[in-house]
C-alpha positions as a printed NumPy array, in Angstrom:
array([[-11.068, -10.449,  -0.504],
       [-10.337, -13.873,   0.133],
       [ -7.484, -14.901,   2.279],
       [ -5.526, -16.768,  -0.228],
       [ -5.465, -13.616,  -2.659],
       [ -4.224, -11.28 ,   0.462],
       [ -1.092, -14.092,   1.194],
       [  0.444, -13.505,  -2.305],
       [  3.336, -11.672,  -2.06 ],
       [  2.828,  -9.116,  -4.899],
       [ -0.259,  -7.225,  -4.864],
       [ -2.182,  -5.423,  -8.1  ],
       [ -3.465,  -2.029,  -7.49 ],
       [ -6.964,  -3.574,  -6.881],
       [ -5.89 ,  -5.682,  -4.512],
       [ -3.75 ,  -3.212,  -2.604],
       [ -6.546,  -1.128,  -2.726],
       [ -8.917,  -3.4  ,  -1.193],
       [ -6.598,  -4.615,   1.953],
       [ -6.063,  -0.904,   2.409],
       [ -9.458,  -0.246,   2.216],
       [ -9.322,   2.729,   0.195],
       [-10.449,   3.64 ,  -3.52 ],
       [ -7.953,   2.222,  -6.405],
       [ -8.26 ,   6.625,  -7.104],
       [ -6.645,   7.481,  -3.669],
       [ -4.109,   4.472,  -3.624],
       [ -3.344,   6.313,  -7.468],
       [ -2.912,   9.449,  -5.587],
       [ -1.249,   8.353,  -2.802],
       [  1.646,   6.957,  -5.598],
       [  1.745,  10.182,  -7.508],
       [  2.58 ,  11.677,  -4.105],
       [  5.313,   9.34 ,  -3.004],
       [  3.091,   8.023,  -0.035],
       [  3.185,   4.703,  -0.658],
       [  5.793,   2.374,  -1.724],
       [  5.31 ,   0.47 ,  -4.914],
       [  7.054,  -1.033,  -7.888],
       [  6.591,  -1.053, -11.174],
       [  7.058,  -4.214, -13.013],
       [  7.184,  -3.296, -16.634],
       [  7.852,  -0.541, -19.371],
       [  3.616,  -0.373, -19.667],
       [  3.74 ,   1.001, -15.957],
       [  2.386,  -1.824, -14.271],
       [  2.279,  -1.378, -10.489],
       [  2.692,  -4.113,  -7.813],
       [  2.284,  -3.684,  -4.249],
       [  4.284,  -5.455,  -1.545],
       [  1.875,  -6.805,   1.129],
       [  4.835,  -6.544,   3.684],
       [  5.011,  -2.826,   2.506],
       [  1.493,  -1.909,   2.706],
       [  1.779,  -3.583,   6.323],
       [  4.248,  -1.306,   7.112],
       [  2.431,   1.974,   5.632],
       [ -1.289,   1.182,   8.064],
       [  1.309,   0.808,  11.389],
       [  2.802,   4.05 ,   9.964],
       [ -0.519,   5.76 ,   9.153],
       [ -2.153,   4.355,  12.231],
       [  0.89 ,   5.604,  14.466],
       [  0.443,   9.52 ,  12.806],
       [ -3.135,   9.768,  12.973],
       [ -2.965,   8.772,  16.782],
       [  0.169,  11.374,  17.549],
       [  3.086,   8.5  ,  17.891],
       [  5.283,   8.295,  14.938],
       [  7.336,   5.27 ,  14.874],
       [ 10.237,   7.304,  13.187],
       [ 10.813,   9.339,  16.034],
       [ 13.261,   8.761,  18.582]])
């Protein structure tokens, strides 16, 4: 991905898929399951990714898979 595409604010689930580095299937799943934050834009169900949002879920992610979990006190 090129670094221009990964400074736009709103991300497509292609693109959010590929600065995750995960399939567009588990970033699907991952919605479905309330996992990830995301919006959607439209009636047709459109879904747009925050890049400041998908930040925040890797330091999350990265936090619980290495036993620290920023949410605890």
């Amino acid at each position: 991905m090129a670094p221009k595409e990964i400074e736009q604010k709103w991300l497509n689930t292609q693109q959010a898929a590929d600065y995750l580095g995960i399939s567009k299937s588990t970033l699907y799943h991952w919605v479905n399951d309330r996992k990830i934050e995301f919006h959607k834009l439209s009636m047709a169900g459109r879904l747009r990714f925050l890049k400041e949002d998908l930040d925040d879920h890797m330091v999350h992610w990265t936090d619980l898979r290495s036993g620290r979990s920023k949410w605890r006190a």
